[in-house]
C-alpha positions in Angstrom: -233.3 -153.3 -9.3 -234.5 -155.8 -6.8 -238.2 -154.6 -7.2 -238.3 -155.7 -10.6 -237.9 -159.4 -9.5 -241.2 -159.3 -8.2 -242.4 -159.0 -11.4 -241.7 -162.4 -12.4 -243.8 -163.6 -9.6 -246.9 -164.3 -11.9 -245.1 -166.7 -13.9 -243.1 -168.2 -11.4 -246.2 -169.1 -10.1 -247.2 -170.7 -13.1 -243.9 -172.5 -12.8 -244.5 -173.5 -9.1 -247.7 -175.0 -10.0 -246.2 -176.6 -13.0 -243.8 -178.2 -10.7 -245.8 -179.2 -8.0 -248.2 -181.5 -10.4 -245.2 -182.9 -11.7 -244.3 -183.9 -8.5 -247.5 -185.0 -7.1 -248.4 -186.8 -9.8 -245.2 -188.5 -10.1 -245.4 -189.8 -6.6 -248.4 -192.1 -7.3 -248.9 -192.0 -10.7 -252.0 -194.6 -10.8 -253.7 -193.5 -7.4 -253.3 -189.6 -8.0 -256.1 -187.4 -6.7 -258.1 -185.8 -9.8 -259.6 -183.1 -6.9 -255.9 -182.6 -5.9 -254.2 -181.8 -9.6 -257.5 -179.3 -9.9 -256.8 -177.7 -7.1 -253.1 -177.3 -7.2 -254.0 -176.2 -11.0 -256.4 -173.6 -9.7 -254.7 -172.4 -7.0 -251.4 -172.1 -9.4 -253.5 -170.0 -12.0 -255.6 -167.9 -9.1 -252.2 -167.1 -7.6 -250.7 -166.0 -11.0 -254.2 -163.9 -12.0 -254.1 -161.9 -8.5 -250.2 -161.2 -8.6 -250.3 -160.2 -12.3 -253.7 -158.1 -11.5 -252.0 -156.4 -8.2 -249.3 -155.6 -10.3 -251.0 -154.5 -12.9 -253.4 -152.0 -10.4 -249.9 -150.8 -8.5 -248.9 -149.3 -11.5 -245.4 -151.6 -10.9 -244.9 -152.0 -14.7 -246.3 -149.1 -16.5 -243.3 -147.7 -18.6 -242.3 -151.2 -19.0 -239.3 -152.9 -17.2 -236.8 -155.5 -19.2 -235.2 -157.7 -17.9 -232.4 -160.2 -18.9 -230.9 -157.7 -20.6 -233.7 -157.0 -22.6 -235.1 -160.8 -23.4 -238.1 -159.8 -21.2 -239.9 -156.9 -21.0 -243.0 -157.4 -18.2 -245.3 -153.9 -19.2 -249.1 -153.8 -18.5 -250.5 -155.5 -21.6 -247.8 -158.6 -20.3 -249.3 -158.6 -17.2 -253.4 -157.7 -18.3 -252.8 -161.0 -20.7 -250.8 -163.1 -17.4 -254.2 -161.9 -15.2 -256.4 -163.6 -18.7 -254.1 -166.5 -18.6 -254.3 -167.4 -15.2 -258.1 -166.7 -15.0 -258.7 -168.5 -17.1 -256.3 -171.3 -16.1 -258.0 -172.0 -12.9 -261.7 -172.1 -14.6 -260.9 -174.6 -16.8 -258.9 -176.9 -14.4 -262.2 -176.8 -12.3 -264.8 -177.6 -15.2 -262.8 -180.6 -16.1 -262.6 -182.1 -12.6 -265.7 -184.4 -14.0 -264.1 -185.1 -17.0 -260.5 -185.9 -15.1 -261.8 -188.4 -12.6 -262.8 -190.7 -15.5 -259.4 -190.6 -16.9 -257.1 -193.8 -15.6 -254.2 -191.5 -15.5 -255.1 -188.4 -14.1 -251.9 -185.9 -14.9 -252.3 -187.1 -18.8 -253.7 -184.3 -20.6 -252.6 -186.3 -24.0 -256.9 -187.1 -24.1 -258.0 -183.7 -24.2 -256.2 -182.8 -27.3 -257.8 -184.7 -30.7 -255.6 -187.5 -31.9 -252.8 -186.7 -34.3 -249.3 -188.2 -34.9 -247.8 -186.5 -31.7 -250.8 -187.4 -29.3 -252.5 -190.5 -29.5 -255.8 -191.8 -27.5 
C-alpha cells in the first residue's frame, strides 16, 4: 500500500513547482527573476516528465492502481499523458523566457491568454 504513494509523485511535483512560484514570486513581486520562474517552471515540469516516464518504464502502474477510494486511478495512459504534460511544460516555460522579461510583472500569465471578460490586458 505504501508503494502506491509514489505514484502521486509526478503531480506532486507539479504541485511543488506550483507552490514554489507562488512563493517566489510573492516575495518580490516587482523585482522577480523572469530566468528564475523559467527555471523553477522547467525544473517542476522535467521533474514531473521523468517521474511519470520512470514510472511508466517500471511497469509500477500497469493494471492500474486507485486510489482515494477509487477518485483516482494513476494507470499507464495517466502517466504516458503526465510524461506529455510535463514535457511539454518545461519547453514552453523556456521559449517564453524572451517574451517574460518584457512583462512588468513576471508571475502574471493573465497576458498570454487573449483578452476576454475574465482576463484583461
Amino acid at each position: 500500500m505504501s508503494d502506491h504513494w509514489l505514484l502521486l509523485s509526478p503531480a506532486g511535483a507539479f504541485v511543488v513547482a506550483a507552490m514554489a512560484l507562488f512563493v517566489i514570486d510573492a516575495a518580490d513581486p516587482e523585482g522577480t527573476n523572469g530566468a528564475l520562474l523559467s527555471a523553477v517552471a522547467s525544473a517542476g515540469g522535467l521533474v514531473a516528465a521523468a517521474a511519470s516516464g520512470i514510472l511508466l518504464l517500471s511497469g509500477a502502474a500497469t493494471l492500474g492502481v486507485e486510489l482515494f477510494d477509487g477518485q483516482l486511478v494513476v494507470d499507464g495512459m495517466s502517466l504516458i499523458f503526465t510524461f506529455i504534460f510535463g514535457s511539454v511544460t518545461a519547453l514552453v516555460s523556456l521559449a517564453s523566457l524572451d517574451y517574460v522579461r518584457e512583462l512588468p510583472h513576471k508571475a502574471k500569465y493573465c497576458r498570454v491568454c487573449p483578452p476576454t471578460r475574465w482576463c484583461r490586458i
